[in-house]
C-alpha beads as a LAMMPS data file, in Angstrom:
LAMMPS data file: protein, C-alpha beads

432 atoms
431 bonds

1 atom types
1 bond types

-500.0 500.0 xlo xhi
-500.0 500.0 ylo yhi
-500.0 500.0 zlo zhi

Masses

1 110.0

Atoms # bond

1 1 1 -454.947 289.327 -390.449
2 1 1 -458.460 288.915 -389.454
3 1 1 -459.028 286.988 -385.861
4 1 1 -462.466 285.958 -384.776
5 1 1 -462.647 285.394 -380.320
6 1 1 -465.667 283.624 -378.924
7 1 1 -466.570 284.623 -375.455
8 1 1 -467.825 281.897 -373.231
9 1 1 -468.835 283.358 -370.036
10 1 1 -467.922 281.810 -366.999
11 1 1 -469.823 283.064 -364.110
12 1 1 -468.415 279.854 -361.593
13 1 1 -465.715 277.038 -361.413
14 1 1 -466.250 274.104 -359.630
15 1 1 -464.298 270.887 -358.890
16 1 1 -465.970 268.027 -360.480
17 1 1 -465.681 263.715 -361.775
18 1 1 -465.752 265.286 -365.187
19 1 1 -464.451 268.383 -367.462
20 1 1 -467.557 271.020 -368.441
21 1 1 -468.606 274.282 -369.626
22 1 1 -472.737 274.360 -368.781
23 1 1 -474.890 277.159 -367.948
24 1 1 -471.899 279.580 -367.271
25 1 1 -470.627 276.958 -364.753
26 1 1 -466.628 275.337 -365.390
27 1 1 -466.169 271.875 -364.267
28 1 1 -462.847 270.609 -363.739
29 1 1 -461.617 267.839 -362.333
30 1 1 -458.303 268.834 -360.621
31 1 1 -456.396 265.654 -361.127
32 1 1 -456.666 265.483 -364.899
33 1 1 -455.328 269.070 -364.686
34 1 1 -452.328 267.822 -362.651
35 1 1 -451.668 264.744 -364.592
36 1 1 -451.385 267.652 -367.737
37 1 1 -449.541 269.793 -365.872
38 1 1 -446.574 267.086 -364.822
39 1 1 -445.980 265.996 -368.202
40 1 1 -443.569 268.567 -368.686
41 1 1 -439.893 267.875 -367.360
42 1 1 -439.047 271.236 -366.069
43 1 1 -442.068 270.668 -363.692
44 1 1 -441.323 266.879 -363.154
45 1 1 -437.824 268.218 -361.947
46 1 1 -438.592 271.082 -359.567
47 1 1 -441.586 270.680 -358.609
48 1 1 -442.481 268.726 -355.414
49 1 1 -446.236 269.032 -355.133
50 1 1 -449.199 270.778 -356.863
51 1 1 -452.708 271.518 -355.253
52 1 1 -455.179 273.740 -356.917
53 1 1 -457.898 276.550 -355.201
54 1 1 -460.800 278.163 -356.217
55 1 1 -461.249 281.872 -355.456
56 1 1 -464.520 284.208 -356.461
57 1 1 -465.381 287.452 -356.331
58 1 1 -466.723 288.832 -352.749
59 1 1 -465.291 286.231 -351.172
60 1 1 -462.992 286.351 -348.192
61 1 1 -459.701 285.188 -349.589
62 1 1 -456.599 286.327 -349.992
63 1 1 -454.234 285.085 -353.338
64 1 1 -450.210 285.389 -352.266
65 1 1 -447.585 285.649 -353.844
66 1 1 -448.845 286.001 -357.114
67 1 1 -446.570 285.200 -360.139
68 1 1 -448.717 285.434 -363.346
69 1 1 -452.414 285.480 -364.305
70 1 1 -453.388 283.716 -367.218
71 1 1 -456.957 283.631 -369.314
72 1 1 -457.884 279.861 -370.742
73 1 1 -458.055 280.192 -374.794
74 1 1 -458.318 277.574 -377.403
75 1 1 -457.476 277.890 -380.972
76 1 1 -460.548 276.222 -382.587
77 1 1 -459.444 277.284 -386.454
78 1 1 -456.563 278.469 -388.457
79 1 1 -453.146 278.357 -387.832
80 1 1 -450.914 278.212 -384.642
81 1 1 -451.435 276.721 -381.190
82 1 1 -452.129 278.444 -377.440
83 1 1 -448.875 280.054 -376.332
84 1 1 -446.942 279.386 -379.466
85 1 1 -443.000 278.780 -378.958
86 1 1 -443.639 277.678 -375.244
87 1 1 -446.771 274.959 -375.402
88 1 1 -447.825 274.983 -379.068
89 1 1 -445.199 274.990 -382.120
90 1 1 -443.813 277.891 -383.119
91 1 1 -446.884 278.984 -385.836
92 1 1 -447.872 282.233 -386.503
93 1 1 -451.248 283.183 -384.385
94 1 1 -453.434 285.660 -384.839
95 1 1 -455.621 284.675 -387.373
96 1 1 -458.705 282.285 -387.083
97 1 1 -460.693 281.889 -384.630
98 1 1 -460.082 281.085 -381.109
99 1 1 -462.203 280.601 -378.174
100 1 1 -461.751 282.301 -374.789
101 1 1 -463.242 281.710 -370.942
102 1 1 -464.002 285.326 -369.957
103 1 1 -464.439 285.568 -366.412
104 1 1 -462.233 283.643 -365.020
105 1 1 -458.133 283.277 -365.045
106 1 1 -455.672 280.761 -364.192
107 1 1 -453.297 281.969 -361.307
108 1 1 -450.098 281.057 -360.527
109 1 1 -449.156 281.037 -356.419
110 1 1 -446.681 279.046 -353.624
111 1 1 -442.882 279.117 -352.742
112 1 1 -441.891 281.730 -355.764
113 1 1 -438.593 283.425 -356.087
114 1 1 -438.106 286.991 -356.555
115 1 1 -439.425 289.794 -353.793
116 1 1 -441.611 291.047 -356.533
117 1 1 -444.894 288.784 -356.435
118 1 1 -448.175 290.082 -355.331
119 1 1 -451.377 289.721 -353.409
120 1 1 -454.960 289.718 -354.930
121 1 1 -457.632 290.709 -352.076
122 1 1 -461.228 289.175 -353.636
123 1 1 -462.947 291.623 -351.334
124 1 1 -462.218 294.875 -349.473
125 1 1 -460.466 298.150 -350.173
126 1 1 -457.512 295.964 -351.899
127 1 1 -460.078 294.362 -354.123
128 1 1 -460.831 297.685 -355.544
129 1 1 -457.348 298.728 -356.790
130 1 1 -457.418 295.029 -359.212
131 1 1 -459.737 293.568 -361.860
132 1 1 -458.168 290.333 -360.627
133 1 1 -460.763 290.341 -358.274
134 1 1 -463.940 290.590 -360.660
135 1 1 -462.860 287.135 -362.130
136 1 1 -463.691 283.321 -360.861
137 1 1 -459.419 282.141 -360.152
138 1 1 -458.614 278.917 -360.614
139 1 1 -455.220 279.401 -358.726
140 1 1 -452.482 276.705 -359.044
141 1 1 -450.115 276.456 -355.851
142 1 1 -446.873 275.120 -356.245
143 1 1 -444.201 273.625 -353.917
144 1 1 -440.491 273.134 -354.742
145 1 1 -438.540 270.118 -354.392
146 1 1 -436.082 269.977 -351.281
147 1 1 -433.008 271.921 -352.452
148 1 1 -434.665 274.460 -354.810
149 1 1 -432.665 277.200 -353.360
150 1 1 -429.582 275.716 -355.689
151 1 1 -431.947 275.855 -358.744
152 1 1 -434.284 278.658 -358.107
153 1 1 -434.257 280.323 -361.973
154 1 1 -435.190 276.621 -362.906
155 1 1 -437.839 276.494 -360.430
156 1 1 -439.244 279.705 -361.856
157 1 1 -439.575 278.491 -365.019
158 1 1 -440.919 275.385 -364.282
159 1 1 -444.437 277.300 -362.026
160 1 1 -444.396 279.322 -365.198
161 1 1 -444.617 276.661 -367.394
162 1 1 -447.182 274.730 -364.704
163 1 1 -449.524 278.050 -364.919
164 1 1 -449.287 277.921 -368.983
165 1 1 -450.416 274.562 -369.020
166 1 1 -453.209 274.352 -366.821
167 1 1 -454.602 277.077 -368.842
168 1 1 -453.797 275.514 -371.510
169 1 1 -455.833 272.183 -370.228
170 1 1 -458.663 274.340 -368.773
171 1 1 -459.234 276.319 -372.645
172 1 1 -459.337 273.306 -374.152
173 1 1 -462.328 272.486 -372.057
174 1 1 -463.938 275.429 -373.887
175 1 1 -462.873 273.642 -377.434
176 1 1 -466.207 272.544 -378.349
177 1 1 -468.501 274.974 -376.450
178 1 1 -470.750 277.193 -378.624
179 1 1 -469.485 281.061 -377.551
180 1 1 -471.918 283.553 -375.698
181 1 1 -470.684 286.604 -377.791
182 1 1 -468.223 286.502 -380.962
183 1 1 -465.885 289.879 -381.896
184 1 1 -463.996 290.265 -385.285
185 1 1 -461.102 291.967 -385.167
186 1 1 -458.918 292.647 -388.592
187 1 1 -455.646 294.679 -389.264
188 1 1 -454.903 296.028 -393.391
189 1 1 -451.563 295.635 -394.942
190 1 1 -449.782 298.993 -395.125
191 1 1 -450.878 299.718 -398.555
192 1 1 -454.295 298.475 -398.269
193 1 1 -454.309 300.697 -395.120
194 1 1 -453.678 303.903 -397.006
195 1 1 -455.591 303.624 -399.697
196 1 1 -458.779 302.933 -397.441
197 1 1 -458.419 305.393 -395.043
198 1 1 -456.342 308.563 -396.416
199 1 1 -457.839 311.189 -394.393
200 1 1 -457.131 309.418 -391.217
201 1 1 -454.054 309.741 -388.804
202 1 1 -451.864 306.827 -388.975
203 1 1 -451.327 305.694 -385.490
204 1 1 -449.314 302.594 -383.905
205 1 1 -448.653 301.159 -380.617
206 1 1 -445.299 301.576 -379.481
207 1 1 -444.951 298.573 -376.595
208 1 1 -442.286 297.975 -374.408
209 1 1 -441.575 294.768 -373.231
210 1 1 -440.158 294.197 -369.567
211 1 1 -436.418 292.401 -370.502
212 1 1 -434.287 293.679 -367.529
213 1 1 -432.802 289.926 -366.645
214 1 1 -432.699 288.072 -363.531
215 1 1 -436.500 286.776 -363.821
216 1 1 -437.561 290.429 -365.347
217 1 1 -438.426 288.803 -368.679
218 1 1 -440.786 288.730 -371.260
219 1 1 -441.150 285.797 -374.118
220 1 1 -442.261 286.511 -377.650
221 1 1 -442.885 282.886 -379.541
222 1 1 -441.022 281.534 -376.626
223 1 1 -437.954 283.827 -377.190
224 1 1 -436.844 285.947 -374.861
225 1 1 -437.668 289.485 -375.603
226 1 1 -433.931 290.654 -374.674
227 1 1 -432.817 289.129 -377.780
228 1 1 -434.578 290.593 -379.980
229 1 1 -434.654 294.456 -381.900
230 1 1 -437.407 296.178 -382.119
231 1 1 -440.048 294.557 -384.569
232 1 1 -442.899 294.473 -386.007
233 1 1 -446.412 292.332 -384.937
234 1 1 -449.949 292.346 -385.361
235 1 1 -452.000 293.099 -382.475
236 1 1 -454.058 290.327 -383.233
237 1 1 -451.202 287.946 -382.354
238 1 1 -451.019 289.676 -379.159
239 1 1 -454.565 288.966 -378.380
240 1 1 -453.520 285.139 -379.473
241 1 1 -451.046 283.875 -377.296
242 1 1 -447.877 285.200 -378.863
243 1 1 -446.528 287.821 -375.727
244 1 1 -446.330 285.580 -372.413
245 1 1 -445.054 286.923 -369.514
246 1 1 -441.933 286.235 -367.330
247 1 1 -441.102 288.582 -365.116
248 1 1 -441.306 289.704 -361.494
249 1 1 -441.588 293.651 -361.557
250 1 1 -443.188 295.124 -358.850
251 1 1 -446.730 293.363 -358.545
252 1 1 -448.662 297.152 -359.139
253 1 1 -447.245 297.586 -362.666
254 1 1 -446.308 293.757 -363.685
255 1 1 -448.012 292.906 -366.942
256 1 1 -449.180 289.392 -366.573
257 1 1 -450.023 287.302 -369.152
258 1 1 -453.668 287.931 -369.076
259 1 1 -452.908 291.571 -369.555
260 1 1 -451.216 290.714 -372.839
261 1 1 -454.147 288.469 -373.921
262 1 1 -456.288 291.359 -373.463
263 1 1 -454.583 295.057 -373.653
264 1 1 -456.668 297.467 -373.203
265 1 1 -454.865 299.705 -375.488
266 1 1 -454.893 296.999 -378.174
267 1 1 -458.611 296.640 -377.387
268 1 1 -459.120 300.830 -377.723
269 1 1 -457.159 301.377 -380.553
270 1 1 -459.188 298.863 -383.338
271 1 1 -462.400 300.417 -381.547
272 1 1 -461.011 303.334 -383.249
273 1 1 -459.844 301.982 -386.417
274 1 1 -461.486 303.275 -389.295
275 1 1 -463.213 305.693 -387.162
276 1 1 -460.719 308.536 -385.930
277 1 1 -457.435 306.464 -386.656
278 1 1 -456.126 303.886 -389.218
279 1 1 -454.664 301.363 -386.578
280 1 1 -451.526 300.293 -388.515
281 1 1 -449.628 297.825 -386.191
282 1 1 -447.936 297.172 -382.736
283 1 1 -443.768 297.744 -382.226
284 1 1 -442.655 295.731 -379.460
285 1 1 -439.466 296.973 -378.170
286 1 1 -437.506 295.795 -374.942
287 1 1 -436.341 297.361 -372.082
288 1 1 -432.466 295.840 -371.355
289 1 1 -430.008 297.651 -368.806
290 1 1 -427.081 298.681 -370.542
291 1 1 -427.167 302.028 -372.084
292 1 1 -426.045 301.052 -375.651
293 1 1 -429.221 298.365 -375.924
294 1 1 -431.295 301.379 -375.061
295 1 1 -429.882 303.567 -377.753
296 1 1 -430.234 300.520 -380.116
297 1 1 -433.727 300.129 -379.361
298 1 1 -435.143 303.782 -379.204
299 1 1 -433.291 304.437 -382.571
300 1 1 -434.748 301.253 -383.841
301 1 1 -438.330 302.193 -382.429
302 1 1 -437.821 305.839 -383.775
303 1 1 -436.913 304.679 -387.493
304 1 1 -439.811 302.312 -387.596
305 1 1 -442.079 304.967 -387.127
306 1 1 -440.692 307.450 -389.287
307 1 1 -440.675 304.561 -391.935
308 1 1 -444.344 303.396 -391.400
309 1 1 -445.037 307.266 -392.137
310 1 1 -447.016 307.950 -388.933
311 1 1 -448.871 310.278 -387.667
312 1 1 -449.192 308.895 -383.663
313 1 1 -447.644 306.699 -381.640
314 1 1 -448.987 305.278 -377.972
315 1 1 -446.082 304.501 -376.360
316 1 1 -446.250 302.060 -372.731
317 1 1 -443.633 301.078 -370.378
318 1 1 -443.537 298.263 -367.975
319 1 1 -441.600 299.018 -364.473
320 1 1 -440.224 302.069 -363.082
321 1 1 -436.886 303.632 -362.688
322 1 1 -434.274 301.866 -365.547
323 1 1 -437.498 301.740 -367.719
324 1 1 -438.107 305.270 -367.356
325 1 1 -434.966 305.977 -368.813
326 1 1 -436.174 303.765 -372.152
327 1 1 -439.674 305.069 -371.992
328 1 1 -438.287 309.005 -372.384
329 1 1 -435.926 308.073 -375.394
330 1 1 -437.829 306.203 -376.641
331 1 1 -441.049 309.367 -376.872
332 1 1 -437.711 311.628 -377.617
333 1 1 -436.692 310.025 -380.527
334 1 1 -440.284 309.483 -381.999
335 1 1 -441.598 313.024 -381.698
336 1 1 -437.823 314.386 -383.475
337 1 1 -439.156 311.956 -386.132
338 1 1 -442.503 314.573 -386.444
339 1 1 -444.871 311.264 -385.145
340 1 1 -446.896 312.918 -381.934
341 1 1 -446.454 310.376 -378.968
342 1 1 -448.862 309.808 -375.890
343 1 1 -446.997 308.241 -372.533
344 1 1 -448.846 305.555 -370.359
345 1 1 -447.044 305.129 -367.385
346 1 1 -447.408 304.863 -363.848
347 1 1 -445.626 307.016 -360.855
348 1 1 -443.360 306.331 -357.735
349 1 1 -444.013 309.970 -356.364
350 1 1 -442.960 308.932 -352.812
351 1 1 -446.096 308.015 -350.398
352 1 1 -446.909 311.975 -350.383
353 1 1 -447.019 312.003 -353.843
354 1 1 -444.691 314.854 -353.893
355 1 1 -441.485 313.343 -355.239
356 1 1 -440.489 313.314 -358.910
357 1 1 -443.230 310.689 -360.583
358 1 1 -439.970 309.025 -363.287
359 1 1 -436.681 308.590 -362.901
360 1 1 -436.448 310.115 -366.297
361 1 1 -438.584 313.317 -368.563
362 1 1 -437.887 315.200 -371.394
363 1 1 -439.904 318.795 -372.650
364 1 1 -440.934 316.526 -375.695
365 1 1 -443.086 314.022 -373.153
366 1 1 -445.675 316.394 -372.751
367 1 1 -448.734 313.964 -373.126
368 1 1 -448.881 311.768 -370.477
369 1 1 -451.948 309.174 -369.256
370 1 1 -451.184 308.095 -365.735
371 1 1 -452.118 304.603 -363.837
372 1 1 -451.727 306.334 -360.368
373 1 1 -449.129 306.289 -357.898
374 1 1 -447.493 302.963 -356.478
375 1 1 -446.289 304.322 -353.423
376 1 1 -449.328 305.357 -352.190
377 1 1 -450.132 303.465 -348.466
378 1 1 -453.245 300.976 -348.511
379 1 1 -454.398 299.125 -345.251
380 1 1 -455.537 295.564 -346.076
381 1 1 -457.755 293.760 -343.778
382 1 1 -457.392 290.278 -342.516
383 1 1 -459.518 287.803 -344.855
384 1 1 -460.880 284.658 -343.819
385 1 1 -458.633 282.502 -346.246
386 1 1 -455.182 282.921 -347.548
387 1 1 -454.295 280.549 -350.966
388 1 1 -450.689 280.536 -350.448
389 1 1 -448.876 281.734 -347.615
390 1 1 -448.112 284.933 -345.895
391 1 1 -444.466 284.245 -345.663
392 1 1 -443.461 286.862 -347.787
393 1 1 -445.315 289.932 -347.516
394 1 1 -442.648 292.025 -345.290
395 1 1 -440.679 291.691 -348.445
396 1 1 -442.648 292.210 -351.379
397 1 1 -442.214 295.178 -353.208
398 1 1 -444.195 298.113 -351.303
399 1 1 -444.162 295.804 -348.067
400 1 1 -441.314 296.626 -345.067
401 1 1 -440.487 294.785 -342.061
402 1 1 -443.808 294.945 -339.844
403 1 1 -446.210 295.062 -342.732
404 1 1 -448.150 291.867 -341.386
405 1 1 -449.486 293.186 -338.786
406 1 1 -449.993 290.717 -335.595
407 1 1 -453.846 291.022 -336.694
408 1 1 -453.856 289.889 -339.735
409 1 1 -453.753 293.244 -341.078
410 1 1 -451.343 294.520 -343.944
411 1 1 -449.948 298.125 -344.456
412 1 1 -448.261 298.215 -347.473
413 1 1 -447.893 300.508 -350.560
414 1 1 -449.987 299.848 -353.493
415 1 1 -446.744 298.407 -355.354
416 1 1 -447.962 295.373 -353.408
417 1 1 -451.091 294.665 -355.253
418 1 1 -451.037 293.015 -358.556
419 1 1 -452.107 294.948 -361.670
420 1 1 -452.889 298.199 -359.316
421 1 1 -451.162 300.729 -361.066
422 1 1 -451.035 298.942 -364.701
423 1 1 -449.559 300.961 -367.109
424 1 1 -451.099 299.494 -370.366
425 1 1 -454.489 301.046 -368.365
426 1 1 -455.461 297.928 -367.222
427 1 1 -456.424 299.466 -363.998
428 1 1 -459.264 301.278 -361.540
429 1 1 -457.429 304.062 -360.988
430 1 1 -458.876 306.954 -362.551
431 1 1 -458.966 310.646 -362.636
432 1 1 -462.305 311.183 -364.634

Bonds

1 1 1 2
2 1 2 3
3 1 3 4
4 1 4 5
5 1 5 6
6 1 6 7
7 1 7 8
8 1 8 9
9 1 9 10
10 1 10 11
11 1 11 12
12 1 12 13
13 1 13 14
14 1 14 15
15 1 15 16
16 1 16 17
17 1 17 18
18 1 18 19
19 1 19 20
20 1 20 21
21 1 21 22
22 1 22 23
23 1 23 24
24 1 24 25
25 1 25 26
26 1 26 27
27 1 27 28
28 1 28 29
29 1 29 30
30 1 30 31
31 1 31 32
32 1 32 33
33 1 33 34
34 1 34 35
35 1 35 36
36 1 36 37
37 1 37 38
38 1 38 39
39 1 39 40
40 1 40 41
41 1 41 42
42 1 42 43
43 1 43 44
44 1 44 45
45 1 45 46
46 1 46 47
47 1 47 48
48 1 48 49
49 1 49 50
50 1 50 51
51 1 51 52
52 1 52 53
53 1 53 54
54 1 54 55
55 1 55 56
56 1 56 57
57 1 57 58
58 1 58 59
59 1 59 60
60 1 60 61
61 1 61 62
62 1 62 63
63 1 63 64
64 1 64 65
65 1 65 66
66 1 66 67
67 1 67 68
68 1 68 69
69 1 69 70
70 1 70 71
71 1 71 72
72 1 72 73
73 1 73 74
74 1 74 75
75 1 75 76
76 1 76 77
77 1 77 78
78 1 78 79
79 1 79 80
80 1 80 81
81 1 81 82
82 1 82 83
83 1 83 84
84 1 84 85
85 1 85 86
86 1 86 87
87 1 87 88
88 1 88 89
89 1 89 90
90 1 90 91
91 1 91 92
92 1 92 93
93 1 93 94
94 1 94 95
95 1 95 96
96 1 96 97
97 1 97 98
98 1 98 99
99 1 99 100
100 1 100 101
101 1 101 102
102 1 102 103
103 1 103 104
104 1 104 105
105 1 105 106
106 1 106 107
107 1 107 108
108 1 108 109
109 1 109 110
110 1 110 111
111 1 111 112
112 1 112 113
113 1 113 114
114 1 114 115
115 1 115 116
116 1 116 117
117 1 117 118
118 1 118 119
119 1 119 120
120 1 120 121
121 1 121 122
122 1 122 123
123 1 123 124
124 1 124 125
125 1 125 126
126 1 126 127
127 1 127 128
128 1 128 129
129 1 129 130
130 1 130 131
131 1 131 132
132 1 132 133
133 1 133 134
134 1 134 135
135 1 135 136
136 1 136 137
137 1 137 138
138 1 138 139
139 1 139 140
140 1 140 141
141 1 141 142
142 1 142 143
143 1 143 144
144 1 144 145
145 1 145 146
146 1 146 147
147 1 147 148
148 1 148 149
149 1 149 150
150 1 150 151
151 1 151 152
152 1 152 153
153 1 153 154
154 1 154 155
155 1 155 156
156 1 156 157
157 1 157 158
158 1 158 159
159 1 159 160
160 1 160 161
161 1 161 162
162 1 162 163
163 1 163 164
164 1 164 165
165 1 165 166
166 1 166 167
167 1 167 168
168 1 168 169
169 1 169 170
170 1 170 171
171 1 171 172
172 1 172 173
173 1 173 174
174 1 174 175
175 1 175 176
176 1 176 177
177 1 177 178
178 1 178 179
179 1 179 180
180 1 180 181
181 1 181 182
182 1 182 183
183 1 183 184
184 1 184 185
185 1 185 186
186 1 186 187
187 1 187 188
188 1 188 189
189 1 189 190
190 1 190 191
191 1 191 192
192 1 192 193
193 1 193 194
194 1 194 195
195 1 195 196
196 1 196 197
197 1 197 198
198 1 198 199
199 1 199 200
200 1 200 201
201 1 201 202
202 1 202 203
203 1 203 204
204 1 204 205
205 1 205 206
206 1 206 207
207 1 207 208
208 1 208 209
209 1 209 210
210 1 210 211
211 1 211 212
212 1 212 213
213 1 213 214
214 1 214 215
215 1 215 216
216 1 216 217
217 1 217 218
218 1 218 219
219 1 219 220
220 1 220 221
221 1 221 222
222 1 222 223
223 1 223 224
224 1 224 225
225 1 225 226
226 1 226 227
227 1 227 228
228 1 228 229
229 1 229 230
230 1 230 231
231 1 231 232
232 1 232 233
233 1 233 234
234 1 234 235
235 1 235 236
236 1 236 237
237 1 237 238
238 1 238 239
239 1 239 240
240 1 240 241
241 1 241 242
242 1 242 243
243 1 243 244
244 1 244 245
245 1 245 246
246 1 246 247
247 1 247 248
248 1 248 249
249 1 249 250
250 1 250 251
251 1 251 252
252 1 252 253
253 1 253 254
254 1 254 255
255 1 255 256
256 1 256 257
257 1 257 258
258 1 258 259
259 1 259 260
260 1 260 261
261 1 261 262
262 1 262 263
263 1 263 264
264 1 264 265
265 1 265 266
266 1 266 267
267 1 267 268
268 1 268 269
269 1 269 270
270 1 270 271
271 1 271 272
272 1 272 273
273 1 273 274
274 1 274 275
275 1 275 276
276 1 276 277
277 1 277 278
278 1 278 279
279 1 279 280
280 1 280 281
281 1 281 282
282 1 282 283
283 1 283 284
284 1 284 285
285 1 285 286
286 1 286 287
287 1 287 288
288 1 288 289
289 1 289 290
290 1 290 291
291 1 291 292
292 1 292 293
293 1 293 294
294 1 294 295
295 1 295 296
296 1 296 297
297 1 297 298
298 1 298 299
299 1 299 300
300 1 300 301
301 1 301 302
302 1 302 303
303 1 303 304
304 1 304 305
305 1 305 306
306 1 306 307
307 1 307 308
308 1 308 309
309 1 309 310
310 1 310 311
311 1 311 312
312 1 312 313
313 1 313 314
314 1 314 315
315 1 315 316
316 1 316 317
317 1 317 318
318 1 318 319
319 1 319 320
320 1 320 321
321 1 321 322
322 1 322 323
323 1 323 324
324 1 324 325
325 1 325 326
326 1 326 327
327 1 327 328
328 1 328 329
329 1 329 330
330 1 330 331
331 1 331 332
332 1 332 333
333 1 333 334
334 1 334 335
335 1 335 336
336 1 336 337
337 1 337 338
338 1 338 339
339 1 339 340
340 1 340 341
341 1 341 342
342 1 342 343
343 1 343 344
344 1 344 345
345 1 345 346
346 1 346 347
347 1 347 348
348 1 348 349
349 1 349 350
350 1 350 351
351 1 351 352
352 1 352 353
353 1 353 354
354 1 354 355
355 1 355 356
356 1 356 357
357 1 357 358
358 1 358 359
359 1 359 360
360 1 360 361
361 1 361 362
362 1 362 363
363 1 363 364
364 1 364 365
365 1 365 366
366 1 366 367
367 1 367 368
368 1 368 369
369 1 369 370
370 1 370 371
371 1 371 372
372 1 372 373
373 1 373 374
374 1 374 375
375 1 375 376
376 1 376 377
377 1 377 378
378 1 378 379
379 1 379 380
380 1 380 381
381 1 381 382
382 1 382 383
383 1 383 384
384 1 384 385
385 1 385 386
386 1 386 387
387 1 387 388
388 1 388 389
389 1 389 390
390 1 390 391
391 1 391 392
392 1 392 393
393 1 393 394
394 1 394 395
395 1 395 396
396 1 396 397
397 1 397 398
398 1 398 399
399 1 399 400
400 1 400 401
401 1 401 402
402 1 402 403
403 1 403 404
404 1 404 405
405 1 405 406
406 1 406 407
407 1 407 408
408 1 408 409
409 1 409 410
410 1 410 411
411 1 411 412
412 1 412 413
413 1 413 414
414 1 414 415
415 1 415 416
416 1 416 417
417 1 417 418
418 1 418 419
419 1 419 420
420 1 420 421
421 1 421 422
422 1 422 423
423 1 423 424
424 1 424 425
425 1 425 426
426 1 426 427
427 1 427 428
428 1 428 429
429 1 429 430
430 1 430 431
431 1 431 432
């Protein structure tokens, strides 16, 4: 599968009469974008109100609670539709050539279940631990209808589905737009593979998709990941639409949407291809509670490798603690197979950073890239401007009861920051 992406660089958004990409500027007019939005029923149903907000870097504004971050794409050629299974029809992506609005993201914000939303600082010491805050947000802000509380995993799906399709409007704006910079990227067929690059290791990405229930979901074609064995898929149909988040893990280590769109190990692994590595293909795997759909999966991950006939495998978890428990069977079972395995992860090692990083380890995990530690204590400043509400920062995940400070301030763990402590690498944190 060969996929082409056009970059169109968008350097501002602005509310306008009309919808426009010119001179690195986005126009949008918010009330064609809510007009879009409400033709779904789920969001018809359980959704009271929309507004929308503009954030950019440097500025002082604070994004909370954060559900998903999306980047606007548009399929301009081949097969498929954005966010196939959930908007478009269930086509294969990956293939084509699709358009994308680098530099800016579509994010998702209001009255959101779950204790495991985020914040995104666009300035200060909080800025620094997300790339969230590099990009112009177009942030959509929902409010439920009176009685939500009786239908909150219906209200959940219906601000996911509202963030999907505003991105969806806001790509299509893109549609006709002549791209800033192109990139070609192109995966072999097994054999083809082999007989083009025999001297080089055969290497896959072993990717573990966030499926513990209860809102911790991820959606593959628009099926929940929970339901399926481990498989097979191009990581150009990653890069197309076809992973969509679902799921409220801790904000730090959440893999939003726009982190699927745009994996950074994905992106690393075909800079390699042909080079040091033969890039073969992605295994997306899930991550359920019970011990026997663990087993099931990491022998099902484990034989795909060993019948691919690899040489490497990067292996990456999403969450911490049940996770941790797939993440070392899953590198156990691989390595028994004789394919070598490298670990990205990301640590709870208490706020010291002296307690046991996983829940789980094994003597066969012994290569290991970290994202840094969640529990690590970050003091956020008041900002001018908060899109979204405050409400609910004593409870987030790596908040506690006097977090909010009567200032304005917030101490808090980075757990509370969204895409902190990423564990696809999609991070600041660094050791270099």
């Amino acid at each position: 599968m060969k996929l082409d992406l056009g970059f169109i660089k968008i350097n501002d958004i602005q509310f306008a009469s009309e919808c426009a990409v010119k001179d690195g500027i986005l126009y949008v007019n918010a009330e064609d974008v809510k007009a879009f939005v409400y033709e779904n029923d789920d969001v018809k149903a359980y959704i009271e109100s929309i507004e929308f907000d503009i954030a950019k870097p440097g500025e002082s504004v604070r994004i909370t609670p954060v559900k998903d971050v999306i980047e606007p794409r548009v399929k301009v050629e081949g097969p498929g539709g954005q966010f196939p299974g959930v908007i478009a029809k269930v086509d294969t992506v990956g293939s084509g050539k699709t358009h994308v609005l680098r530099g800016m993201a579509v994010v998702t914000a209001g009255k959101i279940v779950g204790f495991q939303e985020g914040i995104i600082d666009m300035t200060g010491p909080g800025a620094d631990y997300t790339l969230f805050s590099k990009l112009n947000n177009f942030v959509v802000i929902a409010e439920p209808v009176e009685g939500y509380e009786n239908h909150k995993h219906e209200y959940e799906r219906a601000v996911r589905l509202a963030g999907l399709r505003a991105a969806t409007f806001v790509g299509e704006i893109g549609r006709n737009v002549t791209p800033d910079e192109t990139a070609e990227f192109e995966t072999l067929g097994i054999k083809e593979g082999i007989e083009k690059y025999p001297n080089l290791p055969r290497v896959a990405y072993v990717h573990m998709l966030q499926t513990q229930g209860l809102l911790h979901d991820t959606y593959v074609y628009g099926v929940d990941a929970k339901r399926i064995v481990a498989t097979l898929i191009n990581p150009t149909e990653t890069m197309d639409g076809a992973i969509l988040s679902g799921n409220c893990v801790s904000a730090c280590d959440k893999n939003t949407t726009y982190h699927h769109l745009n994996n950074p190990v994905v992106a690393e692994l075909f800079e390699e291809h042909g080079k040091t590595l033969n890039y073969v293909c992605n295994i997306i795997t899930n991550e359920n509670v019970y011990l026997a759909d663990k087993q099931r999966s990491s022998d099902w991950n484990a034989k795909l490798c060993r019948l691919l006939d690899l040489d490497g495998a990067i292996v990456s978890q999403e969450g911490f603690g049940n996770p941790d428990t797939d993440l070392i069977m899953n590198t156990k079972k691989i390595e028994l197979q004789g394919v070598k395995t490298t670990i990205i992860t990301d640590e709870y090692a208490g706020q010291d950073g002296k307690s046991q990083s996983l829940a789980d380890a094994d003597p066969l995990a012994d290569a290991v890239v970290t994202g840094g530690n969640a529990n690590e204590v970050i003091i956020l400043p008041k900002m001018d401007k908060v899109i979204g509400m405050l409400d609910y920062v004593d409870v987030i995940a790596g908040g506690h009861a006097g977090s909010l400070r009567e200032d304005g301030t917030i101490e808090a763990e980075l757990q509370i920051i969204t895409g902190a402590t990423n564990e696809m690498g999609f991070n600041c944190m660094s050791a270099r």
